[in-house]
N, C-alpha and C positions, 0 to 999 in steps of 0.2 A: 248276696241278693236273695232275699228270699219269695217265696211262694206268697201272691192272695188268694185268698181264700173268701167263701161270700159268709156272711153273720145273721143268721136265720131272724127273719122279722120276730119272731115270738118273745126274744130275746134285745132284739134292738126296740124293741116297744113298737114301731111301724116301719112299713116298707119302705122303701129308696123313692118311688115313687109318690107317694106321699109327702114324703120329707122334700122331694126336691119342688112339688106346687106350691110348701109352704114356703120356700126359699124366695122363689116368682114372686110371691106376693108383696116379700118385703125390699124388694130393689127398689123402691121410691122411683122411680123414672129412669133407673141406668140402665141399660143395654144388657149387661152382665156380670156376674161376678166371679173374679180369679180369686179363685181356692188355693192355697199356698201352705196353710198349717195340715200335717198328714192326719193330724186325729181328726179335724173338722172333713175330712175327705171320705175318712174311715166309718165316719157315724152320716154322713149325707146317703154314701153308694153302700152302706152294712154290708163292707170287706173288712177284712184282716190281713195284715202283712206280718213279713217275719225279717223287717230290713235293720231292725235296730233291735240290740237285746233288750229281752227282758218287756218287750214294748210291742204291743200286737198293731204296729203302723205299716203300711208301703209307703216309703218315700216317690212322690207322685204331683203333679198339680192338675187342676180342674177347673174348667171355665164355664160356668152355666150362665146363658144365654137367655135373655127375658121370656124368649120364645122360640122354640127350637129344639134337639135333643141337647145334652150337655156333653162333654167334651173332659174325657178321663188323657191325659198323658201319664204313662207309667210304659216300664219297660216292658216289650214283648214276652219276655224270657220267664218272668212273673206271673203270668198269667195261663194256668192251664184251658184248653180246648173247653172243659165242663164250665168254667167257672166266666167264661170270655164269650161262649155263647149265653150264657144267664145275661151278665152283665149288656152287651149285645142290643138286649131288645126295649133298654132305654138311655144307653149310651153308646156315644161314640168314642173309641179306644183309639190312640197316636202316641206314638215316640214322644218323650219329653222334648227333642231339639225343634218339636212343632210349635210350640207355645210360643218361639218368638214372632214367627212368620204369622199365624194366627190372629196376635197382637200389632202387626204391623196393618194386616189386614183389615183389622177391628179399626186401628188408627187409622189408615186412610177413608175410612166412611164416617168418620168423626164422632167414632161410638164411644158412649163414656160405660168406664169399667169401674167396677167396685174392688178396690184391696184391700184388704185389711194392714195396717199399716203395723202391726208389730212383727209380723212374718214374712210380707211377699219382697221377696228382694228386690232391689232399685232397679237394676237392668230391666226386669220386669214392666215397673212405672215408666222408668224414661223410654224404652222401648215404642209402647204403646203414645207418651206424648210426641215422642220424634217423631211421629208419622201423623201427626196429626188430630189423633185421641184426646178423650178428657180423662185421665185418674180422677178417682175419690177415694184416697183415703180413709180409714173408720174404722172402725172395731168389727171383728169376726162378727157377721150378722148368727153364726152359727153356733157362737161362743154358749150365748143361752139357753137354746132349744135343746140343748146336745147333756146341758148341764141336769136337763128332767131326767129325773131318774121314771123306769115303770113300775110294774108290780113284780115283775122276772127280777130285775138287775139293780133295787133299789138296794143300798147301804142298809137300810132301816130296819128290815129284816133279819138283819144279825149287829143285834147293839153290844153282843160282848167282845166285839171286835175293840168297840170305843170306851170298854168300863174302866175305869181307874182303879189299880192295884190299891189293896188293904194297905190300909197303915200301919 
């Protein structure tokens, strides 16, 4: 289990804040949406984990709320004091085993949640409909805002990464 770490806006092209209004915007009328892929987690909140090699992800979920702070699940033990106070003054931090009770909770006020249907586990979905919730299935809304490269971190900037060897 490793360490997150926060990923400096200058390099994630804008802040977490930003990024998370732009999120708000495109919920089409649902209540929320459960973040379930760790990269879509990693480029919303500009953290880094160290829980998979080779792979700067925290294994974590997150629930942003149409309106309200947003809601990080990731282990305590992750998170150092510097990094948990940053994070802190636009999220709320909880134990992974919170996400169900949360969803139960969302489920009895017949709130509809956003999933992304390649990632977020069933328990998850049925969770939230067992209690009386709507899932919506769909594609990472995060998938393509995450895929803008800026002028720090774009590929583009070094094409000989991509030249094709002499013949």
């Amino acid at each position: 289990m490793g360490q997150v770490s926060l990923y400096p806006p200058r390099y994630a092209g804008a802040g977490a804040k930003a990024k998370l209004a732009r999120i708000h915007r495109s919920l089409a009328g649902a209540d929320a949406l459960l973040l379930s892929d760790p990269h879509s987690i990693a480029w919303v909140f500009n953290i880094r984990g160290a829980d998979v090699a080779h792979t700067p992800i925290a294994l974590a979920f997150a629930l942003l709320p149409a309106t309200g702070a947003p809601k990080l699940y990731v282990e305590a033990e992750k998170i150092s004091e510097k990094t948990r106070g940053a994070l802190e003054k636009f999220v709320t931090i909880a134990p992974p085993d919170q996400v169900l009770s949360d969803l139960r909770d969302a489920g009895a006020k017949a709130q509809s949640i956003v999933f992304d249907a390649a990632t977020a586990p069933v328990k998850l979905v049925e969770t939230l409909r067992a209690a009386g919730g709507e899932p919506r299935l769909g594609d990472d809304p995060i998938a393509l805002p995450k895929a803008i490269k800026n002028e720090r971190n774009s590929m583009a900037r070094e094409p000989r990464i991509f030249a094709t060897a002499p013949r």
